[in-house]
Each structure stands twice: as C-alpha cells, then as structure tokens.
N, C-alpha and C positions, 0 to 999 in steps of 0.2 A: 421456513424461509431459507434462501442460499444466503451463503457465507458473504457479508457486508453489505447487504440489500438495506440498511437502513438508509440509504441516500435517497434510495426511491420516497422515503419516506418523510423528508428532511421540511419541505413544503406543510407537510399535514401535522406536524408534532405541536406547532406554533411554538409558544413559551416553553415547554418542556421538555427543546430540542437542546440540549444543552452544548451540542456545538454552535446553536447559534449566539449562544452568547458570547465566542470569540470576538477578540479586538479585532476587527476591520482594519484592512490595509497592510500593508507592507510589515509590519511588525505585530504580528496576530498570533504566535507562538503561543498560546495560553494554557495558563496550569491554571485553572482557579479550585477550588478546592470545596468539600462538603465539610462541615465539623459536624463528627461523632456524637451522637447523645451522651453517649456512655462510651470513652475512648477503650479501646481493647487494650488489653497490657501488653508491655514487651515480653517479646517469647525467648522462651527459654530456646539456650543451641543443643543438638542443629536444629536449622527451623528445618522443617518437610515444607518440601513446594510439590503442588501437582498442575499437573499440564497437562490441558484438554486441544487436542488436533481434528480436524475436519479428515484431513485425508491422512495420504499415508507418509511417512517420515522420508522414504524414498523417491517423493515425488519432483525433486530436487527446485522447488517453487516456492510456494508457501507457506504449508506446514514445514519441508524443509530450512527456510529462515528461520520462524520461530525455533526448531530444533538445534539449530547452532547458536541461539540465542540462550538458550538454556545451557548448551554444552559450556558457552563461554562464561555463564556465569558460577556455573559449577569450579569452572577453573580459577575465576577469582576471589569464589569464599570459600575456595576447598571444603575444609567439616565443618565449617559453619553452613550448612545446606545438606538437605538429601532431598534429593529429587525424582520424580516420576510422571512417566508420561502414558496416555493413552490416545492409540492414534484410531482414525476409520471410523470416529463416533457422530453420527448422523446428527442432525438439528431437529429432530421429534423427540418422542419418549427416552431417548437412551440416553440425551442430553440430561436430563434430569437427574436419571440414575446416576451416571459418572461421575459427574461434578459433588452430587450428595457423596458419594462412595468414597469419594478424595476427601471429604470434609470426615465424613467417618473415621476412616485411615488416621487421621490424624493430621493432616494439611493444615498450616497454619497460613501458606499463603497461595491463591487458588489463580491461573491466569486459563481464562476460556478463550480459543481464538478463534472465532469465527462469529458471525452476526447472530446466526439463528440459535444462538448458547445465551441470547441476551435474557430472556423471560426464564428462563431455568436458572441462571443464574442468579438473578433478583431476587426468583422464592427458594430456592437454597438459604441464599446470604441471611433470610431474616428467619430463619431457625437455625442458621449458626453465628450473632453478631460478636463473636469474639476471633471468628476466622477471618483474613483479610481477601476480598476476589479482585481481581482485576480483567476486564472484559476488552476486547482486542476491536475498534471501529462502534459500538453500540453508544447511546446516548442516554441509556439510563444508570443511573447510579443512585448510590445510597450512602451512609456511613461510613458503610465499611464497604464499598464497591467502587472502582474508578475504573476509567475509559484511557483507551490508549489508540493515536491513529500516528499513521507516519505521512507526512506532504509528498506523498508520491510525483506531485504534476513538478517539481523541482526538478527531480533526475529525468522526469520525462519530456521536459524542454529541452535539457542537454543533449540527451540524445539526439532529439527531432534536429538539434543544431548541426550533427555530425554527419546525419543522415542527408540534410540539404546540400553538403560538401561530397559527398560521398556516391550518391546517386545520379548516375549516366540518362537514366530514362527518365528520369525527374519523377516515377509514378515509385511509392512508397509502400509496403500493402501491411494492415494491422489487424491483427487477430483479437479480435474481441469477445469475451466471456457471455457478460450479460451487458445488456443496453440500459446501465443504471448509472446515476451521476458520478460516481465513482470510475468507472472507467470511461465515459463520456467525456469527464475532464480530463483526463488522462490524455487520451483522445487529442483534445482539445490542446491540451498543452505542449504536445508531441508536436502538434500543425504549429504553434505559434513560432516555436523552436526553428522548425523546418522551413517556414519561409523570413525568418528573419535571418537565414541566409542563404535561402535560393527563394524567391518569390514566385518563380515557377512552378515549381514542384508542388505536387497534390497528394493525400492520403484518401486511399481505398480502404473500406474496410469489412472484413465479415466477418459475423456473430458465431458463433458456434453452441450459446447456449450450456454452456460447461466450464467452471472451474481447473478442471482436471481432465481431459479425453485424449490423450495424445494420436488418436488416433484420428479423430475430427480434426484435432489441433493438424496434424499433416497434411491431410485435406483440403483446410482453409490454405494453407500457407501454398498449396501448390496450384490451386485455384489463384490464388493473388501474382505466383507465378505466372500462372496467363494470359493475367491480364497486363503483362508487363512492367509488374513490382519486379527491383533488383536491388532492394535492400525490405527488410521482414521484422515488422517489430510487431508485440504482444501482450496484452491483459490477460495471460492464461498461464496456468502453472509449470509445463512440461517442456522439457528443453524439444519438442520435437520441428518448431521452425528452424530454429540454429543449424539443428540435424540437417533439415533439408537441403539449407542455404548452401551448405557446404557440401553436399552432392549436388547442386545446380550452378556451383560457382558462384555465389553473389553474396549478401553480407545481410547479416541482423546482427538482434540488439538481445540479448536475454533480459530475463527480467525475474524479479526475487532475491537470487541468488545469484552469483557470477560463474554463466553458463558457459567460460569459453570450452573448456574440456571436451565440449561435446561439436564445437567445429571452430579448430584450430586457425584456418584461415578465414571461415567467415563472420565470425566472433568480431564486433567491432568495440562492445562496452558493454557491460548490465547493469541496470538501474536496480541494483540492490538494497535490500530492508534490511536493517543491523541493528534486532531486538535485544543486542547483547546489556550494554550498558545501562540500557532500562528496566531488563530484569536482574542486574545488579544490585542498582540504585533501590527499585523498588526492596527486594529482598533486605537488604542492608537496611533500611527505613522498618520493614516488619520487626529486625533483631533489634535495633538501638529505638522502638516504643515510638518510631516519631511518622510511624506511617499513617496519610488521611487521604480522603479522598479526593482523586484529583484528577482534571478532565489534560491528557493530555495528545496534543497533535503538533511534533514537530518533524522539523524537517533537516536536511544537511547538516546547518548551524549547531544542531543539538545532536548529531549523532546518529539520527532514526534512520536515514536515505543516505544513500551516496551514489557514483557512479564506482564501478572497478576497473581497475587497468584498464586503460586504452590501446590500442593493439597498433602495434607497430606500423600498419599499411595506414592509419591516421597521419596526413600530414602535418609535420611539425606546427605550422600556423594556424591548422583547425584545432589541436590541442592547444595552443597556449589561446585562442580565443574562447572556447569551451572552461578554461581552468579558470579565465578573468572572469565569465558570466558563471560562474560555480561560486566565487569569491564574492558576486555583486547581489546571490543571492544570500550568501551566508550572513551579509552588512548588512542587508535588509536596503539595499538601495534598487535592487530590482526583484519583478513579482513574474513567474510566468503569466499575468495575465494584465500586465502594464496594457489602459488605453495607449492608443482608439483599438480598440478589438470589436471586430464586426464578424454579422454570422454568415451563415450560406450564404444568404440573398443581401446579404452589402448593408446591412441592420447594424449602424453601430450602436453596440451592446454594452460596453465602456469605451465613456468618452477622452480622450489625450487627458495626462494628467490625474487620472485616477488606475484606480486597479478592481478586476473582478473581490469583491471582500469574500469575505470566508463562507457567509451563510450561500451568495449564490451562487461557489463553487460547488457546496452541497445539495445545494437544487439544480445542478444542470442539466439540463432536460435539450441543452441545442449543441449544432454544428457549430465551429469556427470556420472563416472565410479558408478555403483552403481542404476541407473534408469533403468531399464525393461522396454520393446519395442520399438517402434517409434514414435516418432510426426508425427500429422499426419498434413496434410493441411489444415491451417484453412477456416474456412466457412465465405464466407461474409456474 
C-alpha cells in the first residue's frame, strides 16, 4: 500500500478504526490510550531510537520533516538518545525486515513513517513486547504500538485564505498525490480557506499518482499553468511547483517543510509538519517507564502543523487576518470545516452550526463547493 492510504480505508475498518473513536467537533484532539498487559520497563540510557522513512531524507517533503524531527530531538536529549535512521524502505517485504532489524539492533523505541509499515509493524511488535513502536497515520495499535497524525486541513485552510488574497486570475492549481481522503481533505480544506476570502475563485486540480516524482510533479504544475493557475499549491513531497512558480513569475505554497529557498519570490508560506516535540515527548516517556499507547492527531495548538514565515509580498491585513484564524483555530473556536459546507453540486454536507467531525473527515470521498472536476479512481 502507499504511504497513508489508510483513509481509503477509514469507511471499512467500522469499530476498529481507532481514529474514529475521536471526540467529534471542534475540540477532537485525542490522545486516548491502550494499557499494556504487561507494562515494559523503563530503559535504561541512552535509549536507541530507530527510524523507518519511505523515501529518501533529501526529498525535502516528508521523509524530510520527519528527519528534522528526529534531528531536533537528538538536540534536546543529547546522550540521552542514539539514533538511527533508514531511508528508501519500500511498503512490501523490506518493511518487515527493517523495522525487525532495528528491534534486533537493539531499539528500544521504534517510529515507522509511512501507512504501508502498519501490518509489519504490528507483527514485529508482538515478538518484541518490551520494545516501544510508534506508527506515523495507521489505525492499528497494540500495547506497546501508538499512532501518530498531524491535522494537516488546519494549515491548509490558511493557506487557501492567502491564496484568495493573493490570486489575479481567481483560478488556483493543486497538485495531488493520490485521490484518497487525506489529501481530498486537504483539498477540501484549502477551497474552504480560499473562498472564505474570495468567493470567486476556484481550485483545479491534478493527480499525479506519486508521493515523490518531481518530475511529474513539474508537469502537473505547468499543466495548472495553463490553465491559468497564478498561484500553485500541493499534496506531494518535492519542492518542484515552488521551483516553477518562480521561473513563471507567480506564487505557491510548499508544503512538509518550509520550501521558501527554492523560490525566493514565489514562496508565499508552507504548511509545515513539526514532528520534533512529539518525538521528544515520546522518547522522554520510553526513558522515565511512563510510555503507553496512545492514538495521537494533533494540530497547530499542540505543535504537530504550523504555517512558516509568511513572505513579505503578503499584505499586512491578509497576515494579521490569517494569524487571528491561526489563533481561532488553536482555541478551538473554529474548524476548517465550520457549517453550511456544501459540495460540487450545492449538497449541503454540514449544516450552519456544526462542523465536518473527525470520522468523516477521514472518509472523505467528495469535492467542496469550489473544486473543479471529478475524483477520479484511485490506482492501486
């Protein structure tokens, strides 16, 4: 399976989806927790942490993040931690091997970051229940196994807000990985953003079918060029839209990491993931014996999402309206998916007064009012 494809899935799991058991609504942050049969002891220092990546660390996306997530935690338990990482490890057999071979090693606490590490990881963990794993978007868990997600659709509303301000031609163009509810809401949440302050303006978008392709990824994005996108945002790992933006004169958004380096003037913000404090927190829980299992999905409020510098060519009053809806979501008094939210065809979907809840952000399977064409069928 590709990396966080368990959304596709989110519908079929029923009860033993265990993000659907999050709190509903506006305040749905949940940590709830497995107890241990048999609690593992606290480890002796340093602890060894190993670290499983889908691609490569240079991809400056999302193996990338997680790699600065580990750098930063290195730096704040210095020798309390030795760490290691393998990157380029595929989601069939090798998956297995790795994660085992880290457990060998001697890894007391195990983080797999990618969707298709979730079933490897599960029969690992229970021939070694004194090792701790932690699995990055999956929904199964055990003991000794917790889940970790970031509320991406957060940063990707602020953007879509920036982008409504920012966009001459009103037409938006978004590059999309896979057509699964994870980046559909995404999607989605980018649109809600964008005409909550341009009502006009619409989001194109095309699949490319790749986590990582920078090369397709250039493709799409100059393709969305001609259809007259002048601003380029993306569900894909490679800085290679930004690249573009900035030999075609016009503006995006990175996304993972904070892409501006790679176009100085078309850079406008990146909705970046900041695994740092989490794989602190966790690590620091494996050394002081108090680590359990725990389903976690947060968002700004807690660290996991933010936006990054906002770029000067941002007018003053579109940042301080963007920092107060940054601030309303961190209160929990707004949701990117606050009713009435309607879809394509004018279907209101949540009604005024409510909010999209947690479970059918994770089934999202439709457009918001405001997305151009259709999904199409994803490709196994």
């Amino acid at each position: 399976m590709e990396r966080r494809k368990f959304l596709k899935y989110a519908t079929l799991a029923g009860s033993g989806l265990a993000f659907a058991s999050c709190t509903q609504g506006r305040t749905s942050n949940s940590q709830s927790e497995v107890s241990p049969s048999a609690s593992p002891v606290a480890i002796a220092e340093p602890l060894k942490v190993g670290f499983v990546y889908l691609g490569p660390v240079g991809d400056f996306g999302w193996t990338y993040s997680h790699d600065l997530g580990r750098r930063e935690m290195e730096a704040n338990l210095q020798d309390k931690v030795k760490t290691t990482f393998v990157e380029n490890v595929n989601e069939g057999a090798d998956a297995e091997r790795v994660i085992r071979q880290l457990a060998l090693d001697g890894n007391k606490l195990i983080f797999t970051t990618s969707f298709g590490y979730m079933n490897p990881t599960i029969k690992v963990a229970k021939d070694f229940p004194n090792i701790f794993f932690e699995h990055c978007t999956g929904y199964k868990r055990a003991a000794n196994v917790g889940t970790y997600l970031g509320r991406f659709e957060e940063t990707r509303y602020l953007t879509g807000m920036i982008a409504g301000k920012m966009t001459k031609s009103n037409t938006i163009g978004f590059i999309g990985a896979y057509p699964i509810p994870e980046v559909i809401r995404g999607i989605g949440a980018f649109a809600q953003g964008l005409r909550a302050t341009n009502p006009q303006a619409k989001v194109r978008v095309l699949w490319v079918q790749s986590w990582y392709d920078p090369a397709k990824e250039r493709e799409a994005a100059q393709a969305l060029v001609n259809l007259g996108a002048d601003v380029l945002s993306q569900h894909t790992d490679s800085a290679s839209a930004v690249q573009l933006a900035e030999e075609k004169g016009i503006y995006a958004f990175g996304y993972n990491t904070d892409m501006s380096k790679f176009g100085a003037k078309a850079h406008l913000t990146s909705a970046i993931n900041k695994w740092g404090k989490f794989y602190t927190d966790r690590a620091l829980a494996a050394i002081n014996g108090t680590w359990k299992s725990q389903e976690v999905w947060d968002g700004i409020g807690q660290g996991m999402v933010d936006l990054s510098s906002m770029s000067q060519v941002i007018p003053g009053d579109v940042q301080q309206l963007v920092n107060a809806k940054r601030e309303e979501l961190i209160r929990g008094i707004a949701h990117p998916f606050d009713g009435p939210v309607k879809d394509q065809k004018g279907v209101v979907r949540v009604p005024k007064g409510k909010v999209l809840d947690d479970k059918g952000q994770l089934a999202m399977d439709w457009y918001v009012e405001g997305i151009e064409g259709s999904i199409p069928q994803e490709k196994s």
